[in-house]
N, CA, C and O atoms as a printed pandas DataFrame, in Angstrom:
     atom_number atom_name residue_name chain_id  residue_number  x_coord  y_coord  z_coord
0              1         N          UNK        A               1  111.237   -4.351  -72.703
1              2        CA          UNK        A               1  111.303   -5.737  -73.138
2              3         C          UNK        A               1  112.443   -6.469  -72.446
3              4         O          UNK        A               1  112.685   -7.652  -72.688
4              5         N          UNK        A               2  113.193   -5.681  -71.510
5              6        CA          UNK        A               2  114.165   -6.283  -70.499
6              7         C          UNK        A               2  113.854   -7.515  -70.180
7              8         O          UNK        A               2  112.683   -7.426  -69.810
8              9         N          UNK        A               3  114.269   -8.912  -70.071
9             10        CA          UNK        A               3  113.803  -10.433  -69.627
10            11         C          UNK        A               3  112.324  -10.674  -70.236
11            12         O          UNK        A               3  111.494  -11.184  -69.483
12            13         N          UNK        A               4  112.027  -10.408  -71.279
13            14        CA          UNK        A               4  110.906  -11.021  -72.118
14            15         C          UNK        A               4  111.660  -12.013  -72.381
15            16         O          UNK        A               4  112.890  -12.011  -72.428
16            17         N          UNK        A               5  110.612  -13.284  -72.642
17            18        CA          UNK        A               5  111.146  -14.535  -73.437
18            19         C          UNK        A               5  110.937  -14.149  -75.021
19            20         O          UNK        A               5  110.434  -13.148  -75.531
20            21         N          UNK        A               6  111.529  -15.355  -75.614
21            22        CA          UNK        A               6  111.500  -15.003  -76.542
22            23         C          UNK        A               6  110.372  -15.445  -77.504
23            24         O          UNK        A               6  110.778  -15.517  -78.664
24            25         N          UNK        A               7  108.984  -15.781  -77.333
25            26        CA          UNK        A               7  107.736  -16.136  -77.490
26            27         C          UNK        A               7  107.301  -14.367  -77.124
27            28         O          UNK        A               7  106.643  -13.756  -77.966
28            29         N          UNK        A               8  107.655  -13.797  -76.066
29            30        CA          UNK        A               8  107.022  -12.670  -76.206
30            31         C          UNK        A               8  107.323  -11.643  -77.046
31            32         O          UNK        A               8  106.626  -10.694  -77.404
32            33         N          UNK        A               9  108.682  -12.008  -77.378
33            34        CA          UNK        A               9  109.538  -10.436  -78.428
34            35         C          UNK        A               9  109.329  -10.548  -79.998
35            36         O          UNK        A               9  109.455   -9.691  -80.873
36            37         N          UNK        A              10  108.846  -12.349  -80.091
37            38        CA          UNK        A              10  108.768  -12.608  -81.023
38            39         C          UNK        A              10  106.735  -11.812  -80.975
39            40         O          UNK        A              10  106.499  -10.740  -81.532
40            41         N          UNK        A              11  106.012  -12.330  -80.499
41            42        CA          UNK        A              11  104.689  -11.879  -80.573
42            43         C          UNK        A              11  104.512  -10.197  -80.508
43            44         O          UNK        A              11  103.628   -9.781  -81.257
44            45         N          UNK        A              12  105.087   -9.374  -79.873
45            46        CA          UNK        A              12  105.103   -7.961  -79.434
46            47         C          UNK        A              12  105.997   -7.010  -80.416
47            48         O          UNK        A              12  106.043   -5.780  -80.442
48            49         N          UNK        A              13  106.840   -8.168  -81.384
49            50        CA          UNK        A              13  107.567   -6.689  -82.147
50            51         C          UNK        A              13  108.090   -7.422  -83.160
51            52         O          UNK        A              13  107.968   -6.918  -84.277
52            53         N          UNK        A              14  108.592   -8.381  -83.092
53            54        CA          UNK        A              14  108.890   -9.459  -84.711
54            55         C          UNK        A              14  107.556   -9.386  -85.447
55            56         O          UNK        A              14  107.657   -8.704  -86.466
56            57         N          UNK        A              15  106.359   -9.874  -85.243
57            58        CA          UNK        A              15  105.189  -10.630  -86.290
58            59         C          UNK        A              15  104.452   -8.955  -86.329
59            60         O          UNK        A              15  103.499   -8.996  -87.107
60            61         N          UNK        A              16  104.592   -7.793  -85.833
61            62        CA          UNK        A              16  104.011   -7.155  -86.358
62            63         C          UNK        A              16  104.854   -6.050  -87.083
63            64         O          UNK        A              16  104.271   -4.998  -87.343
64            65         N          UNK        A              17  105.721   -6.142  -87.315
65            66        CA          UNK        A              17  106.723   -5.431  -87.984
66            67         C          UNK        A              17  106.900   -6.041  -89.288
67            68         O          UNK        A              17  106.815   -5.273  -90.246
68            69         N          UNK        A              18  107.226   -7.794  -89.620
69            70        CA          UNK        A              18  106.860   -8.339  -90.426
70            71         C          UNK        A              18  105.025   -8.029  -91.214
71            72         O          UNK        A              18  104.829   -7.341  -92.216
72            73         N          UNK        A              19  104.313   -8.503  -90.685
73            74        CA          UNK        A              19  102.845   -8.204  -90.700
74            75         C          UNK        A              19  102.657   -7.799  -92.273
75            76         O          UNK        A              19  101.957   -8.417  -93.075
76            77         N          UNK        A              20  103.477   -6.559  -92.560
77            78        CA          UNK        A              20  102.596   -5.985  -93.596
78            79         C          UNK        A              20  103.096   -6.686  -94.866
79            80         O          UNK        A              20  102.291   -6.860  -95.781
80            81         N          UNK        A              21  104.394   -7.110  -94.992
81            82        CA          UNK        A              21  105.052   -7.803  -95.648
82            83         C          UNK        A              21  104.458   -9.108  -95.967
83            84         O          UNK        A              21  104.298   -9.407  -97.150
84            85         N          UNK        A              22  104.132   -9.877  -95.073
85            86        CA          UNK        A              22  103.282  -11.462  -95.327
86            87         C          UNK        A              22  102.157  -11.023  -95.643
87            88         O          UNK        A              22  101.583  -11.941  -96.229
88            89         N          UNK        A              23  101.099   -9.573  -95.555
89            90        CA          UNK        A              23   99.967   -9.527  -96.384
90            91         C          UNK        A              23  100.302   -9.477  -97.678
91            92         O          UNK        A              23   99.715  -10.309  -98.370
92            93         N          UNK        A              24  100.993   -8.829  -98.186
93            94        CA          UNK        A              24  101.306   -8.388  -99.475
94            95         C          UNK        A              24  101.690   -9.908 -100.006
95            96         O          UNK        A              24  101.153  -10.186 -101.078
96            97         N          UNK        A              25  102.496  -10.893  -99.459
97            98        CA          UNK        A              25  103.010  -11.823 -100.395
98            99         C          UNK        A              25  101.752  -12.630  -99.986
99           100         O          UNK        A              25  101.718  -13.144 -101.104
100          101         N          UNK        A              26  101.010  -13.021  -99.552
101          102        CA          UNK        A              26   99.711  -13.656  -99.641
102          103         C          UNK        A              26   98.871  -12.641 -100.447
103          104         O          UNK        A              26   97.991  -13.347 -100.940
104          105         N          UNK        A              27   98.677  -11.469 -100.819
105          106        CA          UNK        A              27   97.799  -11.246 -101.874
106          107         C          UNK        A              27   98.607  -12.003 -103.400
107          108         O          UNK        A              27   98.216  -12.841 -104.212
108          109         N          UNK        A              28   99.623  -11.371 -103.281
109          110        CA          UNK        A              28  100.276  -11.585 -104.349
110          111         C          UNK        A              28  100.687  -13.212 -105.203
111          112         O          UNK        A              28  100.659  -13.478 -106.405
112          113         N          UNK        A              29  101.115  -14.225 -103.809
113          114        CA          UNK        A              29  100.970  -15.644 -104.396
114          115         C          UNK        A              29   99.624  -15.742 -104.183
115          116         O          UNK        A              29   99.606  -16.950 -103.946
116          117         N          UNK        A              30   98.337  -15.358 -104.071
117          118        CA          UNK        A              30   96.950  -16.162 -103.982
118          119         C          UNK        A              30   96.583  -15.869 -105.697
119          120         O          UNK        A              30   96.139  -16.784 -106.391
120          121         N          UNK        A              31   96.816  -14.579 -106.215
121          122        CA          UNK        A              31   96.881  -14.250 -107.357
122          123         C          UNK        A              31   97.929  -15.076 -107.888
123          124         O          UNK        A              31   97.405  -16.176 -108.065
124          125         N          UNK        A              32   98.998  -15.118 -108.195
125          126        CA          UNK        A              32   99.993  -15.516 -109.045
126          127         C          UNK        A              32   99.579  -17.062 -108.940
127          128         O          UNK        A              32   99.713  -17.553 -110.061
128          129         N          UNK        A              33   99.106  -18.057 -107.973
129          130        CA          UNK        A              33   98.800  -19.422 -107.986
130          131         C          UNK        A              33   97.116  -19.617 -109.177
131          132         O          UNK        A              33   96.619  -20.696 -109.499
132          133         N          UNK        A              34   96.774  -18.686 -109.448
133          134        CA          UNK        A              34   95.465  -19.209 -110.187
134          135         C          UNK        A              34   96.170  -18.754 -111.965
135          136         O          UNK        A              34   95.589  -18.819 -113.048
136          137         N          UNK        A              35   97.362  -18.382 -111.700
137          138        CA          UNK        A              35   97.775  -18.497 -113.800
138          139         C          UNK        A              35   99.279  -18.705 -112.893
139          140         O          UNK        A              35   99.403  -17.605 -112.353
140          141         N          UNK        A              36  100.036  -19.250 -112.620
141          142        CA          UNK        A              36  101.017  -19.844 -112.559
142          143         C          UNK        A              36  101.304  -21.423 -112.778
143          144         O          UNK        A              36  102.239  -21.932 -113.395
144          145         N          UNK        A              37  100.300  -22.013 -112.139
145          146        CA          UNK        A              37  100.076  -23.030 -112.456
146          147         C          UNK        A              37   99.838  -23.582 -113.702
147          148         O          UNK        A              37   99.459  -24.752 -113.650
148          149         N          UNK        A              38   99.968  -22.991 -115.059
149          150        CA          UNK        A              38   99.453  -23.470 -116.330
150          151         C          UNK        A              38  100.435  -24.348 -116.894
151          152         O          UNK        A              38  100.245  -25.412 -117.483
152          153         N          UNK        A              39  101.835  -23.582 -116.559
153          154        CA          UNK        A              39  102.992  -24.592 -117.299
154          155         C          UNK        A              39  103.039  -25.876 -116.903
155          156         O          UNK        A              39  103.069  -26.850 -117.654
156          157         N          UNK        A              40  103.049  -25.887 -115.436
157          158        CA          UNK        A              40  103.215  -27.252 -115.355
158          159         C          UNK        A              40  102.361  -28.552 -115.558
159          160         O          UNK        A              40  102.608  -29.752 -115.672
160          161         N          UNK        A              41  101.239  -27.754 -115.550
161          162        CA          UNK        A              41   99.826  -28.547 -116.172
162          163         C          UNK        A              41  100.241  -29.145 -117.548
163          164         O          UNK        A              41  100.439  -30.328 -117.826
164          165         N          UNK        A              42  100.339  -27.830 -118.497
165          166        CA          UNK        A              42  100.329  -28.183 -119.906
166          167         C          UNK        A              42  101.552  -28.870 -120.215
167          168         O          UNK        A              42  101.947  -29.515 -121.186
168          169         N          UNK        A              43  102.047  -28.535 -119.077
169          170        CA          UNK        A              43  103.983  -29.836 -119.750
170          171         C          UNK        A              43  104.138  -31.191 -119.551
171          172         O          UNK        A              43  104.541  -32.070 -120.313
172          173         N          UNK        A              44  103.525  -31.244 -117.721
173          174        CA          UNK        A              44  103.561  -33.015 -117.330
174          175         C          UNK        A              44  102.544  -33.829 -117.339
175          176         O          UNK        A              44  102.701  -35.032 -117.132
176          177         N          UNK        A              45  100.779  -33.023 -117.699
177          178        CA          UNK        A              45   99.829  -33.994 -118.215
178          179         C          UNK        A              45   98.976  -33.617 -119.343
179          180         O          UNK        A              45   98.308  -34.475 -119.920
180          181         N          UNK        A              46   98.961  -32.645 -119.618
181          182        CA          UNK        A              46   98.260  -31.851 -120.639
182          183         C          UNK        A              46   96.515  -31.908 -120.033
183          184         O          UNK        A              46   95.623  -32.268 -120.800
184          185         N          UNK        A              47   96.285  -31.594 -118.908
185          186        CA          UNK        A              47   94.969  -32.059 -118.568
186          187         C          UNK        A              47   94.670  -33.128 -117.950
187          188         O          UNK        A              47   93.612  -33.455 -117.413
188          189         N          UNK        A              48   95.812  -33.752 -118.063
189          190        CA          UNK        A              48   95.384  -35.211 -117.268
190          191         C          UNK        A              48   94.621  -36.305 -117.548
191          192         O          UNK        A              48   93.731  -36.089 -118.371
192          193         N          UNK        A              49   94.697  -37.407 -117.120
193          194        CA          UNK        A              49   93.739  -38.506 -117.723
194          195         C          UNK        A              49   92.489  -37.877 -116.810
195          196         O          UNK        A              49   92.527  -37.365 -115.691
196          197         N          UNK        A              50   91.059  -38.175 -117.963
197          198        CA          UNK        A              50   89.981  -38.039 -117.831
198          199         C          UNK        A              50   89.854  -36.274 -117.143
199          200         O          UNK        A              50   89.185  -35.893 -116.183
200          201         N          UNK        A              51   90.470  -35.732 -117.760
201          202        CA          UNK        A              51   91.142  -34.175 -117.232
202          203         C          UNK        A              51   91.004  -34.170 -115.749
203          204         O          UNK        A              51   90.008  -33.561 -115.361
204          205         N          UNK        A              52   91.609  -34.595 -115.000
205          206        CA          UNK        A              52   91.870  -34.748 -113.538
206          207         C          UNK        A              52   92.924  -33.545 -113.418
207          208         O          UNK        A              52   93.047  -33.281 -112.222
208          209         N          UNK        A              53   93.439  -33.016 -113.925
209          210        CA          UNK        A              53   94.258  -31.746 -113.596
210          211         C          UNK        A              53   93.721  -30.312 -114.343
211          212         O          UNK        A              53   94.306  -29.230 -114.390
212          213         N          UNK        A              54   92.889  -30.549 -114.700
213          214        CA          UNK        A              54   92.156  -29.483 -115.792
214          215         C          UNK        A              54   91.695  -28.299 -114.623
215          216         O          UNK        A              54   90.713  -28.229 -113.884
216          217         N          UNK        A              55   92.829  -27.454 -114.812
217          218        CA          UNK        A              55   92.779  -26.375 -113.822
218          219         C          UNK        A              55   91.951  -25.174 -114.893
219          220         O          UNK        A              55   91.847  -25.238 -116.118
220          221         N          UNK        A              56   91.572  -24.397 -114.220
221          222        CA          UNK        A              56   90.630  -23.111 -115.132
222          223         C          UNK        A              56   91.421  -21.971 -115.872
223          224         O          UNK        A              56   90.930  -20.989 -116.430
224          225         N          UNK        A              57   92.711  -22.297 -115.763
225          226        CA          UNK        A              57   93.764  -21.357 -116.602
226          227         C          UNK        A              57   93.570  -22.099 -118.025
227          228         O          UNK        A              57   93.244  -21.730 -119.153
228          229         N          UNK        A              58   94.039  -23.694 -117.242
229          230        CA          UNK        A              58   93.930  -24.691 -118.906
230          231         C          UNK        A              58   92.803  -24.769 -119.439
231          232         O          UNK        A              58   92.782  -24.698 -120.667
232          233         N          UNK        A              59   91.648  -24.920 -118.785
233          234        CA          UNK        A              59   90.603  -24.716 -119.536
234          235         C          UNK        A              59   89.651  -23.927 -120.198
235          236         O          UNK        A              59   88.567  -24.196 -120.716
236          237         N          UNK        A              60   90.609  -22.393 -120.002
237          238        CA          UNK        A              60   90.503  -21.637 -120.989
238          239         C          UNK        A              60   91.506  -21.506 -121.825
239          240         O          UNK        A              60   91.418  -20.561 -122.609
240          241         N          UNK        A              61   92.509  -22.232 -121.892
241          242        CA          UNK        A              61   93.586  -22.386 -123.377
242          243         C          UNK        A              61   92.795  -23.725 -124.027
243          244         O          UNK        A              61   92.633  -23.789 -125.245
244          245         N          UNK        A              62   92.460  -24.468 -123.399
245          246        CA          UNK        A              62   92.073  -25.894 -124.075
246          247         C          UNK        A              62   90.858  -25.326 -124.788
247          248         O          UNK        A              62   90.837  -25.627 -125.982
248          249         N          UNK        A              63   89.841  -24.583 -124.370
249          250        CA          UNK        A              63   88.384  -24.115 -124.842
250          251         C          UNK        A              63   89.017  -23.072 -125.761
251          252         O          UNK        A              63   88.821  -23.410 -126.929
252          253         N          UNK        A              64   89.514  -22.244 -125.695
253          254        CA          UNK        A              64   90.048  -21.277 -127.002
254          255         C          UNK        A              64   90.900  -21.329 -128.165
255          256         O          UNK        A              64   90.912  -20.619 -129.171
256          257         N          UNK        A              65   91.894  -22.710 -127.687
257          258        CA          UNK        A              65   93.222  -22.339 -128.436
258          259         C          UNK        A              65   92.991  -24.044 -129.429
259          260         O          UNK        A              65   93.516  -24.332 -130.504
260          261         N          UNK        A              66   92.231  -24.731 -128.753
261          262        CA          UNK        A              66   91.800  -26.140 -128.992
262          263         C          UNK        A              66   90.877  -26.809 -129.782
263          264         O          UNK        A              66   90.863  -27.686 -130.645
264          265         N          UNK        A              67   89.690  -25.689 -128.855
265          266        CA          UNK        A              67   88.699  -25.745 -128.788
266          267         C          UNK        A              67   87.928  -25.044 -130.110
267          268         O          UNK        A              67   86.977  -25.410 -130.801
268          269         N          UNK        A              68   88.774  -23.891 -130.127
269          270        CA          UNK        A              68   88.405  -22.686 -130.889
270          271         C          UNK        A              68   87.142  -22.347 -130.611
271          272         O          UNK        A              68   86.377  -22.235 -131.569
272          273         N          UNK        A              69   86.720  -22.147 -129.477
273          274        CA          UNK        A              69   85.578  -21.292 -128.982
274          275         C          UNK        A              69   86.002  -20.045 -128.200
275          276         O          UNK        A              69   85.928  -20.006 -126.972
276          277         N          UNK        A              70   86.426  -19.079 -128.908
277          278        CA          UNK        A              70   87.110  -18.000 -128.556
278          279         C          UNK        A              70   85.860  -16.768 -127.631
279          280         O          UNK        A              70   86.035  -15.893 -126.783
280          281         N          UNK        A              71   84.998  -17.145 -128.138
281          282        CA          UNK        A              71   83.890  -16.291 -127.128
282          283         C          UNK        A              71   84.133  -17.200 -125.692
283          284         O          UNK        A              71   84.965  -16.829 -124.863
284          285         N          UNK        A              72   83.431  -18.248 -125.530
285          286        CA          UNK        A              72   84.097  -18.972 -124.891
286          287         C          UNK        A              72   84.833  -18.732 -123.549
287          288         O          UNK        A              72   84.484  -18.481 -122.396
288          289         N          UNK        A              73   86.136  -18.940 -124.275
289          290        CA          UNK        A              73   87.200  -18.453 -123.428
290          291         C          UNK        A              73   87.471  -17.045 -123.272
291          292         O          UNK        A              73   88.457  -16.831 -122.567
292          293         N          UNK        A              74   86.782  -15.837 -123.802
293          294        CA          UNK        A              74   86.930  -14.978 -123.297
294          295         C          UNK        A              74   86.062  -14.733 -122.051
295          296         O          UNK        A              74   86.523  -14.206 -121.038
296          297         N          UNK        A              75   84.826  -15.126 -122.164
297          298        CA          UNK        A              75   84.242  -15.400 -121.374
298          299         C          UNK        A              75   84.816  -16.088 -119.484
299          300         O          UNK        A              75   84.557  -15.912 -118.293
300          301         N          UNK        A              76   85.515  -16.727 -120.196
301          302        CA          UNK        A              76   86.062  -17.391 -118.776
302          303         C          UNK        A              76   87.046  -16.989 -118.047
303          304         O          UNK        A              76   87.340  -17.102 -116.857
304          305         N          UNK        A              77   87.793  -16.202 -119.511
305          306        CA          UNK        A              77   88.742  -15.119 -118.431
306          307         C          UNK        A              77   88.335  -14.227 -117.770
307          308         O          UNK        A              77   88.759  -13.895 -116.663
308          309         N          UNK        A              78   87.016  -13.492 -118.696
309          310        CA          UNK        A              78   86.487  -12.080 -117.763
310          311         C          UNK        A              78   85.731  -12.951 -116.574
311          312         O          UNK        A              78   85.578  -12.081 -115.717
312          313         N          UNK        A              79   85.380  -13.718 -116.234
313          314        CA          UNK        A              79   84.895  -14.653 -115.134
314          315         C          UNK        A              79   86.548  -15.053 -114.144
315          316         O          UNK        A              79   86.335  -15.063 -112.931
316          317         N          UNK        A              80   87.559  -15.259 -114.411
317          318        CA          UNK        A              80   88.671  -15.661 -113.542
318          319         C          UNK        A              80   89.121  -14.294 -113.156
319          320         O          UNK        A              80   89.567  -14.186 -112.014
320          321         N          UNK        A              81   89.077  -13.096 -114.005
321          322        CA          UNK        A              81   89.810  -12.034 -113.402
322          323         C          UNK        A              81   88.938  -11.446 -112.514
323          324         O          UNK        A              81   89.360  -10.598 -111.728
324          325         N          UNK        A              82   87.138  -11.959 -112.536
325          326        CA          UNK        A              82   86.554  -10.913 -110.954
326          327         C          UNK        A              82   86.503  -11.606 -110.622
327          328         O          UNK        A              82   85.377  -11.533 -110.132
328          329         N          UNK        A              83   87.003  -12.884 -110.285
329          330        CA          UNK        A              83   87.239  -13.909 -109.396
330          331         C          UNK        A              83   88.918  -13.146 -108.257
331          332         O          UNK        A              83   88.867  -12.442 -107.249
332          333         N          UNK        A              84   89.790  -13.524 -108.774
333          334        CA          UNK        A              84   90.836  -13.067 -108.597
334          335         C          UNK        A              84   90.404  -11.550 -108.045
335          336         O          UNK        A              84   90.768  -11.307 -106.894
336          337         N          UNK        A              85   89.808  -10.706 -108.612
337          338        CA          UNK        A              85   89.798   -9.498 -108.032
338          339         C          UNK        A              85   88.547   -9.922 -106.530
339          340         O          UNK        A              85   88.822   -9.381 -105.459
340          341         N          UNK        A              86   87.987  -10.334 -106.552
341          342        CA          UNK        A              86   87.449  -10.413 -105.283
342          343         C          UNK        A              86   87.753  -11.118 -104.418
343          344         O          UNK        A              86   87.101  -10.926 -103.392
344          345         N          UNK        A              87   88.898  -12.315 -104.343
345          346        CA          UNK        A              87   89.454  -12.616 -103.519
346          347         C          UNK        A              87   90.503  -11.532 -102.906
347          348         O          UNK        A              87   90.906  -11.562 -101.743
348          349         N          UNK        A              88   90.800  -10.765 -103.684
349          350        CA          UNK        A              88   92.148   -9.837 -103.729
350          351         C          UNK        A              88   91.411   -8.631 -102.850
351          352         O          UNK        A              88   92.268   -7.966 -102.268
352          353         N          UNK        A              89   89.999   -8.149 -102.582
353          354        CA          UNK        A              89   89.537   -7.166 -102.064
354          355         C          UNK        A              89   89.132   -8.098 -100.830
355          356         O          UNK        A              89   89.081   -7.411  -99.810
356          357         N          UNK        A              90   88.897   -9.139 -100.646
357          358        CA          UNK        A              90   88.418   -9.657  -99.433
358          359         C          UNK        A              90   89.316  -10.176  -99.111
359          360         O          UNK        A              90   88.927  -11.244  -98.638
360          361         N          UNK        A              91   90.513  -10.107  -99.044
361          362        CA          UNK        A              91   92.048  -10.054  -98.029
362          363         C          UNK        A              91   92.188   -8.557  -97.494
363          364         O          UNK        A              91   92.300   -8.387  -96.280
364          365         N          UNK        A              92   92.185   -7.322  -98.481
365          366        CA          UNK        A              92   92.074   -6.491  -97.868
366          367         C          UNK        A              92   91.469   -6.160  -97.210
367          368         O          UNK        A              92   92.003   -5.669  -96.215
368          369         N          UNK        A              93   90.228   -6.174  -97.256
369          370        CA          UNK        A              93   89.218   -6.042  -95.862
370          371         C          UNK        A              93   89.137   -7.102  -94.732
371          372         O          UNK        A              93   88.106   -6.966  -94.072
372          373         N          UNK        A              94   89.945   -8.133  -94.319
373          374        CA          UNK        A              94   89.495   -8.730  -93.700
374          375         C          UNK        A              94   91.163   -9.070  -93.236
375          376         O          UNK        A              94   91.327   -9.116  -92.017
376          377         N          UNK        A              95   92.157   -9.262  -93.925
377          378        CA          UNK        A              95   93.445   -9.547  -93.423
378          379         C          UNK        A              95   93.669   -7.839  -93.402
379          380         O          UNK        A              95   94.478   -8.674  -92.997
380          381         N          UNK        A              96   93.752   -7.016  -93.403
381          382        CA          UNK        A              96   94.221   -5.802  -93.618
382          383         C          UNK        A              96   93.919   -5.248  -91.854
383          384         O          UNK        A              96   94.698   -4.930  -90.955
384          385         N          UNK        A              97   92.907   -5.304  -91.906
385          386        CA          UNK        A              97   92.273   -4.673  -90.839
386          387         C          UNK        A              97   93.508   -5.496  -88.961
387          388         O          UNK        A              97   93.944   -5.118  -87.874
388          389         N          UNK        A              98   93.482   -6.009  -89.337
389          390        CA          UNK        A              98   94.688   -6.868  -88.337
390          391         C          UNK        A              98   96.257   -6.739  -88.314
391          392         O          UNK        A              98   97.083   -7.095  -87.473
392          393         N          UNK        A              99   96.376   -6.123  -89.494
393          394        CA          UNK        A              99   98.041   -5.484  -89.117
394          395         C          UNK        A              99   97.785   -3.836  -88.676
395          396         O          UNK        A              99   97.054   -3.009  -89.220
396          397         N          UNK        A             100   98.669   -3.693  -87.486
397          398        CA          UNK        A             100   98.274   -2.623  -86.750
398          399         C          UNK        A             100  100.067   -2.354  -85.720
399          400         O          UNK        A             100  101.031   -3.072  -85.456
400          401         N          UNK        A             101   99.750   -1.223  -85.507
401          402        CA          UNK        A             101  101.366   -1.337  -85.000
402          403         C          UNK        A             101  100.737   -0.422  -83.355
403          404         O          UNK        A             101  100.191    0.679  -83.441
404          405         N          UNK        A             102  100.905   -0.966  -82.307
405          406        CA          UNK        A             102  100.858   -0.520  -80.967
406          407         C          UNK        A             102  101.926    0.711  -80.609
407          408         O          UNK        A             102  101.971    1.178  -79.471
């Protein structure tokens, strides 16, 4: 790597050494963004006018806890968690396969 620029040292041994590290925190915030988001929903609009922020975390607290349709909302969780789980298997197969070390 004697007189590589630094576009090449960065491409040839920085981003794949990093690599496995940015998969993991992209599985991990793609998950943590679909129930992280609830607080700030339920604190600065509660749903929003004409529920314009009515994200699917809140609208299974609003349908269960509100609503009191507790089938319902169980329903919608076992629907968000193989959601979440199949985004979470189709990073691994598809971002996974691309970190590789030469």
């Amino acid at each position: 790597m004697d007189g590589a620029g630094w576009f090449r040292r960065m491409r040839d041994i920085q981003i794949p050494l990093i690599a496995p590290m940015m998969f993991f925190l992209v599985v991990i915030n793609l998950t943590d963004s679909f129930t992280d988001s609830f607080g700030i929903v339920d604190i600065m609009t509660q749903g929003g006018p004409a529920r314009a922020t009515n994200l699917m975390v809140y609208k299974i607290y609003f349908d269960g806890f509100k609503g009191l349709d507790y089938s319902g909302a169980a329903a919608q969780s076992i629907i968000l968690m193989v959601l979440v789980i199949l985004l979470t298997i189709a990073q691994f197969r598809f971002i996974e396969r691309r970190i590789h070390y030469k």
